[in-house]
N, C-alpha and C positions, 0 to 999 in steps of 0.2 A: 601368549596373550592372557593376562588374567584380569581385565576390566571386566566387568559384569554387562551380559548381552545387552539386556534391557536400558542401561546407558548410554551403550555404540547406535543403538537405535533412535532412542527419544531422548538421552540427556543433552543437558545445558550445554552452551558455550564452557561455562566455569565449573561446571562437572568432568570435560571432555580434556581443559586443558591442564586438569588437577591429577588428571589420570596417567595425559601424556608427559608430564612434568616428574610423576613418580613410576616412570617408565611401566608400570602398568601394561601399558598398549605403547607401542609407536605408531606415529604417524603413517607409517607405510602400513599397518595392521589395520589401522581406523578407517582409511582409505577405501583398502579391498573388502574391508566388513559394506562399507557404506555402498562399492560400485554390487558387490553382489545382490543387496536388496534391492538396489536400482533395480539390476538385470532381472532378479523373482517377479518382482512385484508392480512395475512401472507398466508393462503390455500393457493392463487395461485400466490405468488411471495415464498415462500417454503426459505426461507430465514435465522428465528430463529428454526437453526432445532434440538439445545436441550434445552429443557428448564427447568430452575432450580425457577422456581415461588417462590414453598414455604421456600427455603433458603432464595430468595429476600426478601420475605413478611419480614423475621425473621431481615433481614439487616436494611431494610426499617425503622423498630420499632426504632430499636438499633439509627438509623440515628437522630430519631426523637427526642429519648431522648438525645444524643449530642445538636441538635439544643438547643432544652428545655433549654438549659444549659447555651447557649450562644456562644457555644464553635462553632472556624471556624476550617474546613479542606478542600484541595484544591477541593474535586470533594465530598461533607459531602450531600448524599441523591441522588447523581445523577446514574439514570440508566446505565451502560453498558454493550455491547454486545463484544464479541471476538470469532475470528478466530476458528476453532475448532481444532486446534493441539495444542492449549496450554492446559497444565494442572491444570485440577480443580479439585480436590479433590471431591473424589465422582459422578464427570461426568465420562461417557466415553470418548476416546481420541483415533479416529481409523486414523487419515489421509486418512480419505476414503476407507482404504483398509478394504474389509469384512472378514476376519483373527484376524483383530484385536478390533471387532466388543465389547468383551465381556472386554479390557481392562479397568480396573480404575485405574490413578493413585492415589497414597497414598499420594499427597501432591501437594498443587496450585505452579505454576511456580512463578520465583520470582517475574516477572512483575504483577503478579495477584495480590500476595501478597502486593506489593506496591499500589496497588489501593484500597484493600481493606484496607488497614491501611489510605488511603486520604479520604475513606468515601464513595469509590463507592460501589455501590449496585450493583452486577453482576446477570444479570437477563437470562445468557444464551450462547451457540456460535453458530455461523453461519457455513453455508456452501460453501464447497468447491470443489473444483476435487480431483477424487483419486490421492492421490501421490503429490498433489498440483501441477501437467503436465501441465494444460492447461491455457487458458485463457476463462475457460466455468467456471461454477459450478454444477456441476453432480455426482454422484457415485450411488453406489446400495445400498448403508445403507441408503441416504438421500435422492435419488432422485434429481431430476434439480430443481435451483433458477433462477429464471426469472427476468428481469430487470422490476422496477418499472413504466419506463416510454413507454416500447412495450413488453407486458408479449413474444413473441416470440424472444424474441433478447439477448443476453447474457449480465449479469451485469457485465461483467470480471472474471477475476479469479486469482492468484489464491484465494485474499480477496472477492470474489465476492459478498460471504454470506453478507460480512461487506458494501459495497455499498450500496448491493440492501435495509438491515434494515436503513443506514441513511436516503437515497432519501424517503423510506417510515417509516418514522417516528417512528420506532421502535427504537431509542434512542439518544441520540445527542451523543455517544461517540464510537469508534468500533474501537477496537484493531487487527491491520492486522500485515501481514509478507509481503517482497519483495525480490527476492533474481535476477525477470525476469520482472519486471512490478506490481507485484503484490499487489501491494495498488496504483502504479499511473493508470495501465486502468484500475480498475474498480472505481477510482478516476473520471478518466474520461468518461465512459461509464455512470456511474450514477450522476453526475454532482454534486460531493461534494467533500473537499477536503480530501487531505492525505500527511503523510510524511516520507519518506523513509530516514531514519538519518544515518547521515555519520557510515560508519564502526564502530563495537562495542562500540556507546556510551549507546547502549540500552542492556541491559545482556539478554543471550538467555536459562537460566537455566531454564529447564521445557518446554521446545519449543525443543521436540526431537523424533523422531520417536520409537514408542515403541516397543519391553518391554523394553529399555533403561532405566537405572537411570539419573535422572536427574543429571548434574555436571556443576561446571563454566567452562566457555570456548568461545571461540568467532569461529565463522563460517566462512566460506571461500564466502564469495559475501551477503550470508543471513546475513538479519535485519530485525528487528521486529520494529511497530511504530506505530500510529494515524490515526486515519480516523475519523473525522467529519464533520459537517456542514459552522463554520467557521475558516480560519484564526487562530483568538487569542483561538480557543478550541484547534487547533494543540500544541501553544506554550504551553495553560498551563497543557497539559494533557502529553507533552513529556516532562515538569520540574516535575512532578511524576514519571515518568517508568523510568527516562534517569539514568546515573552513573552507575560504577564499580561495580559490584558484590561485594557485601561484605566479601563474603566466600573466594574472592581469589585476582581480583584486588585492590580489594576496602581495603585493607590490608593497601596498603601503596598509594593510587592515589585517587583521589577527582575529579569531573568531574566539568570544569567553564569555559563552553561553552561561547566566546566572543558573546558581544553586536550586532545587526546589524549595516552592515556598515553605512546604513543610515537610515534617518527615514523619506525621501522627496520623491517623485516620481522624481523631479527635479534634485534630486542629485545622483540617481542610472546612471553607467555606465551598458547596457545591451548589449549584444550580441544573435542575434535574426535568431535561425537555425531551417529551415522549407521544407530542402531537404536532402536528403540524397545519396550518390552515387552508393548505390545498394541495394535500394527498394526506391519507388517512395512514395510519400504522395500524401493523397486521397485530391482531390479538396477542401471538406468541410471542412478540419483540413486544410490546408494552405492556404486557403482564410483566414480562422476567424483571423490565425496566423498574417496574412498580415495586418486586421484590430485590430487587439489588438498592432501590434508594431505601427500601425501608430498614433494610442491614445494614446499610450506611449509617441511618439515624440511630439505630439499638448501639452501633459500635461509637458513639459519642461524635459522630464528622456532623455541621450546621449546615441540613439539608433545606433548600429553596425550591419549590416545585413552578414557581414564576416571579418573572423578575420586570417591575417597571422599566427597568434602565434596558433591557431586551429587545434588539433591535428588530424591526416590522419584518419577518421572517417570510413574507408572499414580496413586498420587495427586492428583499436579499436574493430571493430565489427567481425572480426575473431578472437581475443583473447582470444573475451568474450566467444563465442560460444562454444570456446576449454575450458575455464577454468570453463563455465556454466556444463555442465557435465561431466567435474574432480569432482566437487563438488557435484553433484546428482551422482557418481558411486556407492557411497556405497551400496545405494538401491538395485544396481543391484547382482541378483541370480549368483549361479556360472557360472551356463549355458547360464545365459544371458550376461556375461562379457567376456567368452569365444567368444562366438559370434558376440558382439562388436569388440574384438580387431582383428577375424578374418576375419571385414568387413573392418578395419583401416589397415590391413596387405595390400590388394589389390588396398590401392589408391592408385593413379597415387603422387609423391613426389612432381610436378606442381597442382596438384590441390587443389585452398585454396576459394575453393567453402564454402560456409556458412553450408552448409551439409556435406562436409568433414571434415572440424574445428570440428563440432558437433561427429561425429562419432570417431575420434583421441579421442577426450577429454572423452569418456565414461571408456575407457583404458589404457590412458596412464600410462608411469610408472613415480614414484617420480624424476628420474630424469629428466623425461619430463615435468612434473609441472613446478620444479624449473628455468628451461628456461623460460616457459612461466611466473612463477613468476617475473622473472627477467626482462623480455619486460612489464609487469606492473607498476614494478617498474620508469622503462622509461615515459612511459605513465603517471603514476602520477607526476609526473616533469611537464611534459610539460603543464598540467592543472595546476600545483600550478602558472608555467610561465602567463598562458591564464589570472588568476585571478587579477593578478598584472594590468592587463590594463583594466578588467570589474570585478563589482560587482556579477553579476548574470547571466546566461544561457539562456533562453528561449530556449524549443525543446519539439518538439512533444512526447505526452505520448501514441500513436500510429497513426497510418495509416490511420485509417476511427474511424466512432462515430461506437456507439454499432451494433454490425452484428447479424445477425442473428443466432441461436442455430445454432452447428453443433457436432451432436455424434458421427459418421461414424469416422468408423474404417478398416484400422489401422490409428494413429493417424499422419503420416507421410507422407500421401496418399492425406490429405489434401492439399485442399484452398481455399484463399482467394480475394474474387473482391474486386481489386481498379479501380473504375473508370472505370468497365466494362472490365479490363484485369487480368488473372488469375494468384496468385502467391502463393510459399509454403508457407503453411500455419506458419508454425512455423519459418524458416525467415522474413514474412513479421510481426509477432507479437514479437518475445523475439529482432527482431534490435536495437528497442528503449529504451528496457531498459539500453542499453549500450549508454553513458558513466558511469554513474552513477555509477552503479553495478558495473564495472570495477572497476575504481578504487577509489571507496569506499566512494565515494562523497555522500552529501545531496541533495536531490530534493522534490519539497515540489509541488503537482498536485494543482491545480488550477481551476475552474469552468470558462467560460470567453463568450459565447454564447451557442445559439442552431441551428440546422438545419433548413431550411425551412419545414422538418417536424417535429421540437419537437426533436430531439435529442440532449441530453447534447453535448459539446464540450468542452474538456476542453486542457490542458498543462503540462509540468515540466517544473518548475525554476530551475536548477542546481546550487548551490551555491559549496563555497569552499568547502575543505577540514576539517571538525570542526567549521565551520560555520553556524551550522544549523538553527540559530535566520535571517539571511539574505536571506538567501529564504522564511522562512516563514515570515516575515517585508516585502518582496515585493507582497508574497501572497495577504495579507492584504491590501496594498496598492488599488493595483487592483481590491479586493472584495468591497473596500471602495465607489472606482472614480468609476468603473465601472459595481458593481452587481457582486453578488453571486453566490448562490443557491439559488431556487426556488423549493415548491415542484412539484413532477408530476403532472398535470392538471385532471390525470385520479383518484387521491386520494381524498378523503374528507380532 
């Protein structure tokens, strides 16, 4: 093996497979380099917490004799990790819940499938929260994942598992969900990127709470998408997963994602949002914000720090909140939807508090969706109008860097310090995933400083509507002029 250590650790996708191409390393080398740091270093960041080694070993070979061959494939020897609610034939698939501790499904999800036909070598999934609720990573099957760079601080959630393995070196590729944040904070918690891709261009077949059969079908706010190290690992790891299910859209639809609008830091129109009207940003994220639009404007890109066409952002963020669980109701027991709706019977018809919207939406009926679909509908208007005058969004992917653990229960009880003032917990974290999630936009997280103590800081890029090459193209931009990722200083 003569690739260079510090490569098998932290390089690229297009680093790893330039290596194995000039036989450098093989794939079965990359492999055992990648399960050994797992096995070093994983105890107490509790990160890859199924692990499928000897299928990998088995891939790894297979990998090697393609190489042998000559033959290219887009990710042909490269390690990855995923989420643990996707199905992999032969793992278990509990979404945290201990009930569902003993399931296997009988068949990989499709997006698995499509990795495994580019040559990745699936060496395992990561952890998450029960129910994939929070912005922690915890349950009782798996226990807590601890963020790489302050083992006591949270790598996000609900992809947290997937953070915490990039930042430490357990693979360059890690396949998350987002449906609240969840690939952009622990994007940003763990200071590596991620991309959350516009509505259903990524198929969610095998990404489904069990005993469910898996089926085609597109989700109501949920997307499934990338987390890596850089940039160009987003674009080429989401031209493998991306397009129409076969089984059903893909019948008659082809998916051709446009080009970036641009390819200059000079020629990007940005619009650069770093308040919000009802929860505040933490100093550390809007300072860095302030200093990354202002290297923006010195490197010649036409920075907007507000925009008329901008749509009523304390709106957006009650819609979301209502239609965020419309979409998590299913989950809910009889007893617990009873319950719900006899909490949403008692509000007050003035109150459009962030926790009223929440408690409405656990309940509501299909005629109450459709309204609220319909004010969506609104909404995405008005962003296709915003886009007409900017190429791309900047906005914070939350409120502070990584916090510290917090399990206390019940989870609605919580919160969270900004800045030495107390807020709920779960306002102050799912506000930011709205716009995006709303309405069904691209946002591609971004690495961009650290704290004066060492904490990652990162962003979202909000691109159009089916645009998802223009967020990740500015990603890149910025990882280029201005630095990346970096690993933890606390890792070998």
């Amino acid at each position: 093996m003569t690739a260079d250590a510090a490569d098998l650790d932290y390089g690229s996708i297009g680093t790893l497979l330039s290596a194995l191409r000039a036989r450098k390393v093989s794939a079965s080398e990359l492999l055992e380099h990648t399960i050994a740091r797992i096995e070093s270093l994983d105890g107490s960041i509790n990160a890859v917490i199924v692990r499928d080694f000897d299928r990998a070993r088995d891939a790894a070979r297979a990998a090697d004799a393609v190489l042998g061959r000559g033959d290219r494939l887009p990710l042909l020897g490269i390690p990855v990790t995923l989420k643990e609610p996707f199905n992999v034939a032969g793992l278990p698939t509990t979404w945290g819940f201990p009930h569902f501790r003993d399931f296997q499904p009988a068949e990989d999800a499709l997006i698995v499938s499509r990795l495994k036909a580019a040559g990745a070598v699936v060496i395992g999934k990561t952890n998450i929260p029960i129910g994939l609720r929070d912005f922690q990573s915890y349950n009782e099957i798996y226990g807590t994942t601890n963020n790489p760079w302050d083992l006591g601080r949270s790598p996000g959630g609900s992809s947290g598992g997937c953070g915490a393995a990039l930042a430490a070196g357990f693979s360059p590729l890690s396949i998350g969900s987002d449906i609240g944040g969840s690939i952009r904070v622990p994007s940003h918690f763990c200071g590596v990127f991620g991309h959350k891709p516009s509505l259903g261009v990524v198929p969610l077949r095998g990404y489904s709470l069990p005993p469910a059969a898996p089926v085609p079908g597109q989700g109501d706010l949920a997307v499934v998408g990338p987390m890596a190290r850089t940039a160009s690992d987003l674009a080429l790891s989401l031209d493998v997963i991306a397009g129409p299910d076969e089984t059903r859209d893909g019948i008659g639809y082809r998916l051709a994602l446009p080009a970036p609008r641009q390819d200059r830091l000079r020629d990007f129109r940005i619009l650069v949002i770093d308040t919000h009207p009802l929860m505040p940003t933490g100093d550390a994220v809007r300072s860095a914000i302030g200093r990354l639009a202002d290297r923006l404007d010195k490197s010649g890109a036409r920075i907007a720090r507000s925009s008329t066409s901008l749509p009523d952002l304390a709106d957006s963020a009650r819609l979301y909140m209502k239609l965020l669980n419309g979409a998590r109701s299913p989950r809910l027991t009889p007893a617990a939807l009873a319950e719900a709706q006899g909490i949403a019977a008692t509000l007050s018809p003035d109150d459009h508090s962030l926790q009223a919207e929440r408690a409405r939406g656990w309940g509501m009926l299909h005629r109450d969706w459709l309204v609220a679909d319909a004010a969506r509908l609104q909404l995405q208007q008005k962003w296709h109008q915003l886009f007409r005058d900017f190429d791309a969004v900047i906005y914070p992917a939350a409120a502070v860097p990584a916090f510290l653990q917090d399990q206390s229960e019940p989870f609605d009880a919580r919160q969270l310090d900004i800045d030495g003032k107390l807020h709920p917990y779960a306002d102050a974290c799912f506000i930011w995933a709205d716009p995006a999630s709303t309405c069904g936009l691209p946002a591609t997280a971004v690495p961009i400083e650290r704290t004066p103590t060492g904490l990652p800081i990162g962003v979202q890029i909000i691109g159009p509507y089916l645009e998802d090459r223009t967020p990740i193209a500015l990603a890149g931009l910025i990882e280029r002029e201005f630095g990346g990722f970096v690993p933890p200083p606390s890792l070998p």
